[in-house]
C-alpha positions in Angstrom: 0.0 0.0 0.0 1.1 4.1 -0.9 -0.1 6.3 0.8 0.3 10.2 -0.6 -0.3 13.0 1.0 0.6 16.5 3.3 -1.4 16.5 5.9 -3.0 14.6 8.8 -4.9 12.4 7.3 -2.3 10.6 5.0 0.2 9.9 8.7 -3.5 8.2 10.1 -4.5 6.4 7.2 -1.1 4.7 6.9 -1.5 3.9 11.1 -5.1 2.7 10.3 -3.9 0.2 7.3 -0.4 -0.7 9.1 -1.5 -1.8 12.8 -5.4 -2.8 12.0 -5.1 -3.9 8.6 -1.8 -5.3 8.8 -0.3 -4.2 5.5 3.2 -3.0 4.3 2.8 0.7 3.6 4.7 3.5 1.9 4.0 6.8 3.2 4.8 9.7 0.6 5.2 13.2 2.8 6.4 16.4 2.0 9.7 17.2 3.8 8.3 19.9 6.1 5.9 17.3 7.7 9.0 15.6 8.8 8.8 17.3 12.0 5.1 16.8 12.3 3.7 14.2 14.8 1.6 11.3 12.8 -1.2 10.5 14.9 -1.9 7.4 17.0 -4.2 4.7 15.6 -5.2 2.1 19.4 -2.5 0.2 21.1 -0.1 1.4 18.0 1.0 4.4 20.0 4.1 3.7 20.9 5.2 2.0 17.5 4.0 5.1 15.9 6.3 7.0 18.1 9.0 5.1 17.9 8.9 5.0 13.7 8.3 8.7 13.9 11.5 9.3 16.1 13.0 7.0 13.7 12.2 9.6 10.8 13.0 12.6 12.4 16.6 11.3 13.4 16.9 9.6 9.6 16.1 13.8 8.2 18.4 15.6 10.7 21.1 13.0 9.6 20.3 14.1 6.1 20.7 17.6 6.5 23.7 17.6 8.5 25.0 15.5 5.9 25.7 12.0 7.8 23.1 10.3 6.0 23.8 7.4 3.5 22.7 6.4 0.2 19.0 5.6 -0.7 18.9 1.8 -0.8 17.3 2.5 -4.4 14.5 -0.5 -3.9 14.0 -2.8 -6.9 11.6 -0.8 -8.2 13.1 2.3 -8.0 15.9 4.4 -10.5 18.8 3.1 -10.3 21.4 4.5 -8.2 21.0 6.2 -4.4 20.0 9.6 -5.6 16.1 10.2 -7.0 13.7 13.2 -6.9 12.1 11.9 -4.1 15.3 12.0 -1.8 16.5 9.4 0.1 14.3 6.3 1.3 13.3 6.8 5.2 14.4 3.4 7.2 12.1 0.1 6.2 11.3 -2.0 9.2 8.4 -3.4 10.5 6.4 -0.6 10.7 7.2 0.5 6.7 8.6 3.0 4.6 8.8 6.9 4.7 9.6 9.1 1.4 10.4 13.1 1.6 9.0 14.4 -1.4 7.7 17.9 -2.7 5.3 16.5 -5.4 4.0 12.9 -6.3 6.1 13.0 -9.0 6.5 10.1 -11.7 10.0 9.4 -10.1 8.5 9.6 -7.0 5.6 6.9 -7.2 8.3 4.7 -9.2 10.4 5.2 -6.4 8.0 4.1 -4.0 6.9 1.5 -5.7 3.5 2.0 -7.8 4.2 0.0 -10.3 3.9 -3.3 -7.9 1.6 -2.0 -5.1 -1.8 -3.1 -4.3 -3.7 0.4 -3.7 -2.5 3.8 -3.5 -4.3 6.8 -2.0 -3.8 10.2 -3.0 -4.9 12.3 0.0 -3.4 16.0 -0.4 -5.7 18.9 0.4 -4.9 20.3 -3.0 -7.5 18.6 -5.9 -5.1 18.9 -8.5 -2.4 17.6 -6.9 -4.6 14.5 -6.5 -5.8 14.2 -9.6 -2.4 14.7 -11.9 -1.1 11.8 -9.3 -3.7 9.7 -10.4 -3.1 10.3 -13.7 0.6 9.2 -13.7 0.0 6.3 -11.0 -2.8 4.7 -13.6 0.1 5.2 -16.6 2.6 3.5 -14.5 0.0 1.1 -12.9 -3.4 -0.3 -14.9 -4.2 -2.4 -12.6 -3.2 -0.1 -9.0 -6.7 0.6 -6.8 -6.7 4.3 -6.7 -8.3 6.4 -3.7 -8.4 9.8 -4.3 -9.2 12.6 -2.1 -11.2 15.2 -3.5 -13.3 17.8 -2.1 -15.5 18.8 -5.8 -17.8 16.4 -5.9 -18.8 16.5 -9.6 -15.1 16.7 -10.9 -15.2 13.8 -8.5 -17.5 11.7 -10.7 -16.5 12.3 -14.0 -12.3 11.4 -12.5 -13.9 8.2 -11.4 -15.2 7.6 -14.8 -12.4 8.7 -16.8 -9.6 6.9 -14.7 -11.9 3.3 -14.6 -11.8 4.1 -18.3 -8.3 4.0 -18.4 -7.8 1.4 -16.4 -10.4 -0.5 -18.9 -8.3 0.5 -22.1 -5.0 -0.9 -20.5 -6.3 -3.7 -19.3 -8.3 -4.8 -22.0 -11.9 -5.3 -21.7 -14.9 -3.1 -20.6 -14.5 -0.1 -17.3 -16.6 -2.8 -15.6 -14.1 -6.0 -15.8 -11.4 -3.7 -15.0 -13.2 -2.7 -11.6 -13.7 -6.8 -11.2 -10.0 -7.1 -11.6 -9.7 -4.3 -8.9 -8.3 -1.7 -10.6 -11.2 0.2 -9.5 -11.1 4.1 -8.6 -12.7 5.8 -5.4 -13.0 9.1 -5.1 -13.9 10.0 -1.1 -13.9 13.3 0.6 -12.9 13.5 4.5 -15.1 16.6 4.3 -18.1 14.9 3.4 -17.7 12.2 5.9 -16.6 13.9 8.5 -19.7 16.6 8.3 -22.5 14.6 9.6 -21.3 13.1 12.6 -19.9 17.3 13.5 -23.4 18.3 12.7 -25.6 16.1 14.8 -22.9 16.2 17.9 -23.4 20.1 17.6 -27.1 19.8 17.1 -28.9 17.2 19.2 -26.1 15.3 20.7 -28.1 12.2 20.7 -29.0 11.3 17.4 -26.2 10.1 14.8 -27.1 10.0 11.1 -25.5 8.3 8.1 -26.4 9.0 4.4 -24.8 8.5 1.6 -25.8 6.9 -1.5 -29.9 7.3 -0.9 -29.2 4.7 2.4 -30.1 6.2 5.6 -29.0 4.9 9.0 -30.1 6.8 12.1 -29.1 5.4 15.4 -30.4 7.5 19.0 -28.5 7.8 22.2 -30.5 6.8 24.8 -29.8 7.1 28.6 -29.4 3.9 31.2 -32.9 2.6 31.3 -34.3 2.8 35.0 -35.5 0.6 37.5 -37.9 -1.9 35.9 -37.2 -1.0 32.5 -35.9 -3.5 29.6 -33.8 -3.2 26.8 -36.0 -3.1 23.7 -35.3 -6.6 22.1 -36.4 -5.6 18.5 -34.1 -3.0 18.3 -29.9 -3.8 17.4 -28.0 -1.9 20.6 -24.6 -0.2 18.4 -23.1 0.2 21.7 -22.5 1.0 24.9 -21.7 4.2 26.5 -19.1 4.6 29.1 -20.1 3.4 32.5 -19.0 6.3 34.4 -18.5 10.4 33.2 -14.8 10.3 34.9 -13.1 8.0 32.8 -10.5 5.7 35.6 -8.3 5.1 32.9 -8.4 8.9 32.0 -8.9 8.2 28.1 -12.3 9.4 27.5 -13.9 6.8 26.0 -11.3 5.7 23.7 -9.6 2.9 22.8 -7.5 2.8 26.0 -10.6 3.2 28.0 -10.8 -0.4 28.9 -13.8 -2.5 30.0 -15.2 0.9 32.0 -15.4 2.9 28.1 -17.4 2.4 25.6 -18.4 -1.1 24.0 -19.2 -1.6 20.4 -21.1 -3.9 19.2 -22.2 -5.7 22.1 -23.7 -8.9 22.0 -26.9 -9.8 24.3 -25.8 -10.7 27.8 -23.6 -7.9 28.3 -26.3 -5.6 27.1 -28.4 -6.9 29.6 -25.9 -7.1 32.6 -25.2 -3.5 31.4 -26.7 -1.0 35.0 -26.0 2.4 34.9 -24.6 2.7 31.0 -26.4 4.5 28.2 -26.8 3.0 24.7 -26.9 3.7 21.2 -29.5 2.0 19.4 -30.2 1.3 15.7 -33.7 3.6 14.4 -33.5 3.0 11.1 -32.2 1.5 7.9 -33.5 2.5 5.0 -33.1 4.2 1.2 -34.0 7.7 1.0 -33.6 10.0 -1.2 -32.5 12.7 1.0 -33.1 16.8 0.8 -31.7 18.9 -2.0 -30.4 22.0 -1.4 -31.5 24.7 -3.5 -29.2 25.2 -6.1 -28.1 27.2 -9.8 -28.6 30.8 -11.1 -31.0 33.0 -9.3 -31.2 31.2 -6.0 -31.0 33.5 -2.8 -31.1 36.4 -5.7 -35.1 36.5 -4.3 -36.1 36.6 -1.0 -38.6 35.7 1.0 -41.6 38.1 1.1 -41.3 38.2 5.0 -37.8 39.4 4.4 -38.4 42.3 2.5 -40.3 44.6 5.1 -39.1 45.1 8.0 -41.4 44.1 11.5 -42.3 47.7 12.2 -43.6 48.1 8.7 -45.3 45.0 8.3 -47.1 46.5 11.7 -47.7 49.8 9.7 -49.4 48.1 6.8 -51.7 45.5 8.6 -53.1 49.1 10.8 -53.5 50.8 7.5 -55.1 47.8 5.8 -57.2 47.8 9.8 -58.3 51.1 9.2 -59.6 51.1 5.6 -61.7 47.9 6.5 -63.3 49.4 9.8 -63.9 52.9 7.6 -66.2 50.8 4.9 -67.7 49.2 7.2 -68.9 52.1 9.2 -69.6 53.6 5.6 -72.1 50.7 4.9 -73.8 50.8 7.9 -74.3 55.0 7.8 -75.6 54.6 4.1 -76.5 51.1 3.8 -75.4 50.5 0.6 -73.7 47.3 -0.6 -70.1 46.2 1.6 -68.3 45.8 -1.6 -69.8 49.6 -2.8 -68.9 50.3 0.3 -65.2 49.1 0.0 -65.2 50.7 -3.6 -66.1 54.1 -2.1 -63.6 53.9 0.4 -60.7 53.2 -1.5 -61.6 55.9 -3.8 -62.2 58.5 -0.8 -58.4 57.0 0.3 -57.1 58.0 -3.0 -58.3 61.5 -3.7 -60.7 60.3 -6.7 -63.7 60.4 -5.6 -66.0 62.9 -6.4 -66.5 65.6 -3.0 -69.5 64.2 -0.6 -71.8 67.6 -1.3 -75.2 67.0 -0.4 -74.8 63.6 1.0 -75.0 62.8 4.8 -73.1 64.2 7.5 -71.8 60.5 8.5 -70.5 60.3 4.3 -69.0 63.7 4.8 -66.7 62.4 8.0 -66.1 58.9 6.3 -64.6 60.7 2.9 -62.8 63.1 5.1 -60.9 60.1 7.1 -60.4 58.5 4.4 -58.5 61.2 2.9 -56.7 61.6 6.1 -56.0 58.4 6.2 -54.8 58.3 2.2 -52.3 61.3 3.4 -50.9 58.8 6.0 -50.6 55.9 3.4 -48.2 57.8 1.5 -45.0 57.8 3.6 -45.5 54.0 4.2 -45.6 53.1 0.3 -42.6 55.0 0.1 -41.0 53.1 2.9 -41.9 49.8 1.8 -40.7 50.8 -1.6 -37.3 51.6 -0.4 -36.7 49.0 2.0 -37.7 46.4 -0.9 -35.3 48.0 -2.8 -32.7 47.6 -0.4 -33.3 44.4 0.4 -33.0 43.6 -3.8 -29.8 45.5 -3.9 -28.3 43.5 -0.6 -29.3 40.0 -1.6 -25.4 40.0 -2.8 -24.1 40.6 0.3 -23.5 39.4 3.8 -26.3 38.9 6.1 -26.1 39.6 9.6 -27.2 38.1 12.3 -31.2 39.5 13.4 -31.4 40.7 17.1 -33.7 38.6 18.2 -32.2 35.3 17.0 -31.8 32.5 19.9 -31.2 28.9 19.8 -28.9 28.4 16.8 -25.8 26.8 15.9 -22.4 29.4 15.5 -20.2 27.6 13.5 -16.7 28.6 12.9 -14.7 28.7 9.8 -16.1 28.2 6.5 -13.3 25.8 4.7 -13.8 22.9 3.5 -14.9 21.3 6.4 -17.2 24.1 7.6 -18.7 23.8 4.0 -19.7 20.8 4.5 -21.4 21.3 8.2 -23.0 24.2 6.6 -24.8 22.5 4.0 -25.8 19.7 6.2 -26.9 22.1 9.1 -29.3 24.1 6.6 -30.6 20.4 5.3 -31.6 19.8 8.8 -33.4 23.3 8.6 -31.3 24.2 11.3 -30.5 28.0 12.6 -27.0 28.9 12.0 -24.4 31.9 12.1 -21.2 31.2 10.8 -17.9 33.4 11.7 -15.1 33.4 8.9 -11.9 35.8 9.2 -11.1 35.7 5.2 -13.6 37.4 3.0 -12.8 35.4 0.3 -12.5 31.7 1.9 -14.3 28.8 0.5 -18.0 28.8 1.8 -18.6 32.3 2.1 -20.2 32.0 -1.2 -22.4 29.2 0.0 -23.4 31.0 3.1 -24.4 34.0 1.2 -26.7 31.6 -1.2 -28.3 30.2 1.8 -28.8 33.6 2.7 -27.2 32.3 6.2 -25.3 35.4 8.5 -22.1 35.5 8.7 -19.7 37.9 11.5 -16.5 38.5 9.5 -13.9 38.6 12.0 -11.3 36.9 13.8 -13.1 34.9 16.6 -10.2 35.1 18.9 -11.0 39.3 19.4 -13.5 40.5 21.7 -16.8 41.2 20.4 -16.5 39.0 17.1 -18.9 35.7 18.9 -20.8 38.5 20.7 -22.0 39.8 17.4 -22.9 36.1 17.0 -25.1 35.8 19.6 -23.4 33.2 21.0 -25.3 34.1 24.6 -28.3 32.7 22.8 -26.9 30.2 21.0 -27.2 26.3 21.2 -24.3 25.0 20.6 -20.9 26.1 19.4 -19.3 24.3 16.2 -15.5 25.5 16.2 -13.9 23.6 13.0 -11.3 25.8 11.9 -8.1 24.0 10.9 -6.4 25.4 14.1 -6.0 23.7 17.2 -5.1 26.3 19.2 -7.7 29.1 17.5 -10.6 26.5 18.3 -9.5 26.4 21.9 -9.2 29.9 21.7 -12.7 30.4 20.6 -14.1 27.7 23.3 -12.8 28.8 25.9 -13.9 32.5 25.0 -17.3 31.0 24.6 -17.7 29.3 28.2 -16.8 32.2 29.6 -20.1 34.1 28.1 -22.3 31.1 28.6 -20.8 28.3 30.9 -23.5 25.5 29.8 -23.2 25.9 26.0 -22.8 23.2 24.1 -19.2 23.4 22.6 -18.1 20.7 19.8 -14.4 21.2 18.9 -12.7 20.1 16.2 -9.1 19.0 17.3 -6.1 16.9 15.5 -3.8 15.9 18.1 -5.2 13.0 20.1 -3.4 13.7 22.8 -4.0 17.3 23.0 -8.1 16.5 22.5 -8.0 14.2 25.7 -6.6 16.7 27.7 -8.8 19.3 26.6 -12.0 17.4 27.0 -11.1 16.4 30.2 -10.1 19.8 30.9 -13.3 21.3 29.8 -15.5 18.2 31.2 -14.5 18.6 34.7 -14.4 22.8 34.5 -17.9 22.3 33.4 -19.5 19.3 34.3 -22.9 20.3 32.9 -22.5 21.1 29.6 -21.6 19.3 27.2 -18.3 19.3 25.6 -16.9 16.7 22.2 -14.1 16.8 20.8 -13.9 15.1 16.7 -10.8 14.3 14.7 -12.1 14.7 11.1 -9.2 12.5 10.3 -9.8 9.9 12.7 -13.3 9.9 11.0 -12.2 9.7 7.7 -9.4 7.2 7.9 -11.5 4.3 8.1 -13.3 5.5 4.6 -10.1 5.5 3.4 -8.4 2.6 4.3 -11.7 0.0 3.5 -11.9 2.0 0.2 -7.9 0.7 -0.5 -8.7 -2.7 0.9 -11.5 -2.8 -2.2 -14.7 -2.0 -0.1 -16.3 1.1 0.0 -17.4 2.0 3.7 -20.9 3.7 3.6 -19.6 6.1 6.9 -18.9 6.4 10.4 -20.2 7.2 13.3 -18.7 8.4 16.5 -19.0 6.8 19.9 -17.9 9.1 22.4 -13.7 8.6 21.6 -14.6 5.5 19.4 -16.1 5.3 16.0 -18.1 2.6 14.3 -18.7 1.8 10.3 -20.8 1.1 8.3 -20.0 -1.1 5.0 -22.4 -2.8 2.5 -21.2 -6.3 0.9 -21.8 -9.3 -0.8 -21.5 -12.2 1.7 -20.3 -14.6 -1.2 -16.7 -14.8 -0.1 -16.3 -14.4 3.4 -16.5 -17.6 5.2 -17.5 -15.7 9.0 -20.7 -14.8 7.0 -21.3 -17.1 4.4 -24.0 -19.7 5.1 -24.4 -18.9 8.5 -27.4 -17.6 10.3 -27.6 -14.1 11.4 -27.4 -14.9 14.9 -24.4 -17.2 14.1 -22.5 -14.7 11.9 -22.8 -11.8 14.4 -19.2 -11.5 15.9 -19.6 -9.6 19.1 -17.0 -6.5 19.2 -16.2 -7.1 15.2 -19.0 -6.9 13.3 -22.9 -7.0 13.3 -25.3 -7.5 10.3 -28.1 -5.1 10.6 -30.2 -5.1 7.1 -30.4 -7.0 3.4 -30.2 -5.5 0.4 -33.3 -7.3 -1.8 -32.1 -5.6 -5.2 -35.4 -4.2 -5.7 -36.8 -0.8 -6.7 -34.9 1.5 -4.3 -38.4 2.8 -3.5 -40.1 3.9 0.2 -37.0 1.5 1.4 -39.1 -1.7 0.1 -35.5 -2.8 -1.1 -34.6 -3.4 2.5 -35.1 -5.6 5.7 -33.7 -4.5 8.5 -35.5 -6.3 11.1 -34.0 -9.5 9.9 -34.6 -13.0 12.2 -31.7 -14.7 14.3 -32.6 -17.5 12.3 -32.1 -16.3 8.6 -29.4 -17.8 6.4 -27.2 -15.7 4.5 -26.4 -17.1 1.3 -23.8 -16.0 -1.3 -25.4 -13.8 -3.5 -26.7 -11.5 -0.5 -25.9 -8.1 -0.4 -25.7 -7.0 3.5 -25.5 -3.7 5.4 -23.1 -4.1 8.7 -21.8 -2.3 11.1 -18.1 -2.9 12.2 -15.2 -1.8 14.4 -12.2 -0.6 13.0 -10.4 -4.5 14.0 -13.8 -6.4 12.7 -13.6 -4.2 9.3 -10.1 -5.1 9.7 -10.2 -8.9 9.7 -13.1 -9.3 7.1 -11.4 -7.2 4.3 -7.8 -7.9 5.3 -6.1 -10.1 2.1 -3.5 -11.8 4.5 -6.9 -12.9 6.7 -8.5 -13.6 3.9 -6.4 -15.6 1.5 -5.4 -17.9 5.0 -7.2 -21.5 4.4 -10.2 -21.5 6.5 -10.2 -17.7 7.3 
């Protein structure tokens, strides 16, 4: 396995398919991430630490010029010296390369040309994409995994590389994605967004959507005293048994028997006192909500939007008055309402012919009705020009109303923040969004949305105060700094101490200090902190073992995926009953895929029998630990007799 990238994600995904999948890997980095810290995948921490230390000492030999000759590889250019520099030390735990770009001398040099998979994961699209390019020239038959954040360029890559592949290979883009040279294009962004949505916005309900299948699983508390566990329903996991972690790891891995448990099987969910639960809702195909999109939208705006409140008032006492004047008219003359309307409107208009000889109570109506015409005027003009501004500033920014309460304040709008946007305003839910760049990413999308946006950096007095973040719900902080998120939390609590506060943090060891930090400064409120590269790994990494995972949820410190599959084989599910095939702490079947019309979720049954048989052709929807997802797509596992 190659893994390529500059970033995070590219040191975790080549953790996650190392010391859970097993696998050799070569990981591409640019030479300034030498001095970066990968992060730590389970019980590989101190591996990881020790290979990292490994690199580090291998670069400051280089530059101080003590280092020796690339070993050059057998698929590499001959001699020491190539553009990718020299090779970092191969042991047990793999291979690290220092290079700028994924050149073609690079990928040679790190062996494309016989690797299984390689995953292009820079933040940069085109970087991605030219890599890809190159590795399927050097490699027909490689697995590719691209990163890319455009969804629709995304697509048509997908096509064009499976294509490729297809020509190369000979035979149809169908037989070369048989023969595995298939092409994946994920985004961390998009996986990563729902799971930092519904944390931020109802803490209890985790959602996964992605190819018209919806899963929805609900956190529910430890049931009380003469209450059972709902049998009908699959139980995900379970919570941590206490809120002070003993082994201070916050619910992850290291957490041990007292953290979280996934995938539990029957007995221990019912010995279970005093732990919450997240249970499976739903499993089904939906088409899901589509933004409004293309020319023109957010260019109109709602009617409600166009008047201000106090004018609204100002018309509906106007509109008030000219009712209550025609109907004092009809019952002075008693002639018809609607004549009577007719007369009035005329009278408010100037018109009408002058009331001489009529009544006394006809003379009084027409002259309130011309008083009342004289007061009309001003509030046409005002509802003239505030439409007209309101036209004229569709374009622009929208700030946040006074009287808004109980949104969501997210911070930073790049790609990530995108992507929380979009799903926030699919949930219909209120949001105001603080960017310091003008020009970043989805500003553009928050003004289509018509969603306000502060402008500002959020670490200066008075930029989450213009937010309203005394009123808020919950706080979303997903800017790609640690330190600015903290920043901005901290800030936060100190307004509101019970506000909900979701952060988004990259260092794992820095995240469990924080939350444990926060948790016990503020023991009621709640406080998460999400990796969007410890949620996004796992896509990765089951995408280069040949499976595309549907997504992830997280579980407190944990995460769980999801992964659809044909059973034919995989001998732990393969003729075996439900019951039977259900591995507790690996893997769980929770639905079967019928191939029929994808229509009101008639294609699936998710409330599947203990007793069923899964047979070969089945198509299944499970849910999986990192270490079950590990074991049922792992080739060394797999290729063992009797695996």
């Amino acid at each position: 396995m190659v893994v390529c990238g500059d970033d995070g994600l590219a040191h975790r995904l080549a953790a996650e398919l190392r010391h859970v999948y097993g696998e050799q890997v070569t990981l591409v980095v640019p030479p300034s991430e030498r001095t970066v810290r990968p992060p730590v995948v389970g019980r590989a921490r101190a591996v990881s630490a020790a290979l990292l230390d490994r690199v580090v000492s291998a670069a400051v030999n280089r530059a101080s010029g003590n280092g020796g000759s690339g070993s050059g590889g057998s698929g590499g250019p001959a001699g020491g010296g190539s553009a990718a520099g020299e090779r970092g030390e191969r042991g047990g735990a793999g291979t690290v390369l220092e290079a700028a770009e994924p050149t073609e001398a690079v990928l040679a040099e790190a062996g494309v040309d016989r690797a299984a998979a390689l995953a292009l994961v820079y933040d940069d699209d085109e970087t991605n994409i030219r890599a890809a390019l190159t590795a399927r020239r050097i490699n027909p038959r490689l697995r590719l995994v691209l990163r890319l954040y455009n969804r629709r360029l995304g697509q048509h890559i997908e096509e064009l590389l499976d294509q490729a592949a297809a020509l190369a290979i000979g035979g149809t883009a169908g037989d070369a994605v048989v023969g595995d040279a298939s092409t994946t294009v994920l985004s961390d962004a998009d996986t990563a967004a729902p799971a930092l949505a519904a944390t931020a916005v109802v803490g209890t309900t985790k959602v996964v959507q992605t190819d018209g299948l919806l899963l929805r699983a609900v956190e529910r508390p430890p049931p009380g005293p003469g209450q059972a566990v709902d049998p009908r329903r699959a139980t995900l996991a379970l919570l941590s048994s206490t809120g002070n972690d003993p082994s201070f790891a916050d619910g992850s891995d290291a957490s041990g028997d007292q953290g979280p448990q996934l995938l539990p099987d029957a007995a221990t969910v019912a010995s279970a006192t005093g732990r919450g639960s997240v249970v499976l809702e739903q499993v089904a195909y939906s088409a899901g909500t589509a933004l409004p999109s293309g020319r023109g939208v957010g260019v109109v705006a709602p009617f409600a939007s166009l008047f201000s409140r106090r004018l609204r008032w100002s018309l509906a006492g106007l509109v008030a008055c000219v009712i209550a004047l025609a109907v004092a008219l009809w019952l002075a003359t008693g002639i018809h309402p609607l004549g009577a309307v007719y007369l009035t409107l005329l009278d408010l208009f100037a018109i009408n012919d002058p009331a001489i000889g009529s009544s006394t109570e006809r003379q009084v109506l027409q002259l309130l009705s011309g008083l009342m015409g004289l007061l009309l005027l001003p509030v046409l003009l005002a509802a003239v020009l505030e439409a007209l501004g309101t036209f004229r500033g569709s374009g622009s920014l929208r700030k946040p109303p006074r009287g808004l309460g109980g949104h969501v304040v997210l911070l930073g709008l790049g790609k990530i923040g995108t992507r929380v946007l979009t799903r926030l305003r699919e949930l219909d839910i209120p949001v105001v969004c603080v960017e310091a760049t003008p020009e970043a990413r989805g500003v553009a999308v928050a003004r289509r949305l018509r969603v306000p946006v502060v402008l500002g950096d959020v670490t200066q007095e008075g930029v989450l105060e213009a937010a309203r973040i005394r009123r808020a719900h919950a706080l979303l902080a997903v800017t790609s700094s640690d330190t600015t998120n903290l920043e901005a939390a901290l800030y936060a609590r100190s307004l509101r101490p019970d506000l909900r506060v979701v952060l988004r943090l990259y260092d794992d060891d820095f995240a469990t200090a924080v939350y444990r930090t926060l948790r016990a400064a503020h023991p009621h409120a709640l406080t998460r902190s999400r990796s969007v590269s410890h949620l996004a790994a796992p896509s990765f990494a089951g995408a280069m073992m040949g499976r595309q995972i549907l997504g992830a949820i997280p579980v407190e410190r944990r995460v769980l995926l999801f992964a659809a599959l044909e059973v034919g084989g995989y001998a732990q599910l393969a003729g075996k009953t439900v019951g039977e095939a259900f591995r507790a702490g690996y893997w769980r079947v929770l639905a079967l895929d019928t191939g029929e019309e994808r229509q009101g979720g008639s294609g699936l049954v998710w409330d599947l029998p203990e007793t069923y048989v899964l047979r070969n052709e089945d198509r299944v929807v499970l849910a999986a630990t990192r270490k079950g997802l590990a074991e049922l797509l792992g080739r060394r596992r797999r290729d063992r007799p009797g695996a």
